[in-house]
VOGU-3710 file (C-alpha; in Angstrom, 3 decimals, decimal comma):
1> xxxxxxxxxx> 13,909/-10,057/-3,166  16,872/-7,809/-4,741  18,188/-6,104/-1,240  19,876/-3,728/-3,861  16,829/-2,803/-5,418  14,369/-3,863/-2,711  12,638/-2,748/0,630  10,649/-5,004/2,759  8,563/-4,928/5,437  7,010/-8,253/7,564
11> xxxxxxxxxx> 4,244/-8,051/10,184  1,654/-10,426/12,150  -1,134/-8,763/12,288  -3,765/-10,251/14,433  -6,744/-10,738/12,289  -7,648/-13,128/10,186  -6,857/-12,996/6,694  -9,937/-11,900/5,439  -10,084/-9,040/7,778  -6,811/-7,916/6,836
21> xxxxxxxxxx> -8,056/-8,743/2,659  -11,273/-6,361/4,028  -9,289/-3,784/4,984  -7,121/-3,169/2,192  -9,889/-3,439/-0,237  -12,910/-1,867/0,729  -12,160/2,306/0,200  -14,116/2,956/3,147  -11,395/0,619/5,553  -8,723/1,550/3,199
31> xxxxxxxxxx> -9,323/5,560/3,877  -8,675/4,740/7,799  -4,941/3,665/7,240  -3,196/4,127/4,131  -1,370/7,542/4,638  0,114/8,199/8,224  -2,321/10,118/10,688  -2,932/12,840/11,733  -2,617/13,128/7,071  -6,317/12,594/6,376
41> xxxxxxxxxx> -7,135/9,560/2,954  -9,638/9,809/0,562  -10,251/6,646/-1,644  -10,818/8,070/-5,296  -10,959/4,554/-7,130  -9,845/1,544/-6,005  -10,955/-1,015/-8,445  -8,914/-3,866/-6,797  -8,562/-6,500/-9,967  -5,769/-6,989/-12,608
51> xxxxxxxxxx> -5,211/-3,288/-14,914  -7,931/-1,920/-12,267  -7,329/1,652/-10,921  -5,703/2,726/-7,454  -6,306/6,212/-6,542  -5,649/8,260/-3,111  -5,596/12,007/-2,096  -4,344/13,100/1,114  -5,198/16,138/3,310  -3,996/17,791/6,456
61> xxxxxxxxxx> -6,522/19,644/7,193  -9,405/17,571/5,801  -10,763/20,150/3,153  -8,213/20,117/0,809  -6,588/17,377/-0,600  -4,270/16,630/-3,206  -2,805/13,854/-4,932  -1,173/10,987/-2,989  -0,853/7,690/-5,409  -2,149/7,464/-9,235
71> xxxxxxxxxx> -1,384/3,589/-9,411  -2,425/0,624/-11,230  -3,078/-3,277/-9,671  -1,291/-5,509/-11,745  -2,338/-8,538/-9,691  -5,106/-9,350/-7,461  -5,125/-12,973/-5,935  -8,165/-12,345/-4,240  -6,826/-13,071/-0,178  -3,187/-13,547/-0,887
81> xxxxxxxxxx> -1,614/-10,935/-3,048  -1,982/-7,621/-4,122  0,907/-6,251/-6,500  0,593/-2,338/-8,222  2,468/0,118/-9,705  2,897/3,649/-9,551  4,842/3,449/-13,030  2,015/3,321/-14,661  -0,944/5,536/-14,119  -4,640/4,341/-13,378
91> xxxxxxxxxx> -5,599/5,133/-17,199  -2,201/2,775/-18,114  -0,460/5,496/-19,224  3,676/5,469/-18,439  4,632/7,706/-15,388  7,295/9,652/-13,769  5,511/9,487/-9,822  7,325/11,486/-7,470  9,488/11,358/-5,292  9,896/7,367/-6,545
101> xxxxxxxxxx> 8,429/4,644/-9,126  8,051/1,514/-7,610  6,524/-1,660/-7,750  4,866/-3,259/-4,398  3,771/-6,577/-3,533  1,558/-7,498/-0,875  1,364/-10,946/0,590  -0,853/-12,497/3,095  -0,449/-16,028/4,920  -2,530/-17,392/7,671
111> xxxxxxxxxx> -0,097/-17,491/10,665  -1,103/-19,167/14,049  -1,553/-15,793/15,433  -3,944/-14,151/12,403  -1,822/-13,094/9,076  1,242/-12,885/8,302  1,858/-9,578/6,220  4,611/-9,328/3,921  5,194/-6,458/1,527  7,778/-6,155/-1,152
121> xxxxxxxxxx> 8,512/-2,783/-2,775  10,498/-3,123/-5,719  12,703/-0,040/-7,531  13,809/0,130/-11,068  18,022/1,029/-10,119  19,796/1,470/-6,277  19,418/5,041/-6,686  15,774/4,623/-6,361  15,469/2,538/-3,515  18,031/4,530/-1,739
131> xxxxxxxxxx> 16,226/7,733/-1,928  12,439/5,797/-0,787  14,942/4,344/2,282  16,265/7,840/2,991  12,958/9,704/2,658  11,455/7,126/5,280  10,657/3,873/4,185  10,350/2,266/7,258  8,443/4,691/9,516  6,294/5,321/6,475
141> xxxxxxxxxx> 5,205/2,007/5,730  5,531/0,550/9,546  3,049/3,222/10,503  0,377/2,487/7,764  0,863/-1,127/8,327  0,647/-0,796/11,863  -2,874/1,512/11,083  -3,939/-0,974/9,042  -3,221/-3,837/11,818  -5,639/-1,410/14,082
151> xxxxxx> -8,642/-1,528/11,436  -8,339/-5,292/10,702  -7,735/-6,352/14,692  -10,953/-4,004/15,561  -12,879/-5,333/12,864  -14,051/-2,280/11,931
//
């Protein structure tokens, strides 16, 4: 990790690994935590392998929705890590995603207490990761991960 170029985020969350894998890779699971609540998810394509497509909408009201992430996997380590891109677009083509490009990584590790959760979300120049800091990082992220702890510790 680059702390000039990189933001990070580390959680137990107390599920097994597979639950947590579950959750972040079946749309259905995925819909319930990716974008804060009371913002609404729906799972376009999520084709969770190498070059496979990662597509969300969001909604507040639940009848509209627009675009949230057009995003590519780069890596899938099926159980362990998850890396993607919103630099390039689910069809591979180069993009300019707003308000950032970025580059996370998502790691999981059995921990005595369920699964230790580690993201990495690295940005092309300072500026970048300055302005994904300053337009809330930390909330943003800490809340869907702890939505996502809710799924995989219910099990639903």
């Amino acid at each position: 990790m680059n702390p000039d170029l990189d933001l990070s985020l580390d959680r137990v969350i107390r599920a097994p690994r597979k639950r947590v894998w579950d959750a972040w890779t079946d749309p259905a699971s995925l819909a319930q935590w990716w974008i804060p609540a009371p913002l609404r998810c729906r799972v376009d394509e999520l084709d969770v392998r190498a070059g496979g497509a990662f597509v969300t909408r969001m909604s507040e009201d639940g009848d509209v929705f627009v675009p949230h992430l057009d995003a590519c996997f780069l890596v899938v380590e099926d159980y362990e890590r998850i890396v993607f891109t919103n630099a390039l677009d689910s069809g591979w083509r180069p993009a300019k995603p707003q308000p950032v490009a970025m580059t996370a990584e998502v790691v999981l590790r059995d921990h005595p207490d369920g699964t230790d959760y580690r993201v990495i979300v690295r940005h092309g120049d300072p500026a970048a990761r300055e302005r994904h800091a300053d337009l809330g990082f930390a909330d943003g992220w800490g809340t869907v991960t702890a939505q996502l702890a809710q799924v995989a510790e219910s099990g639903s």
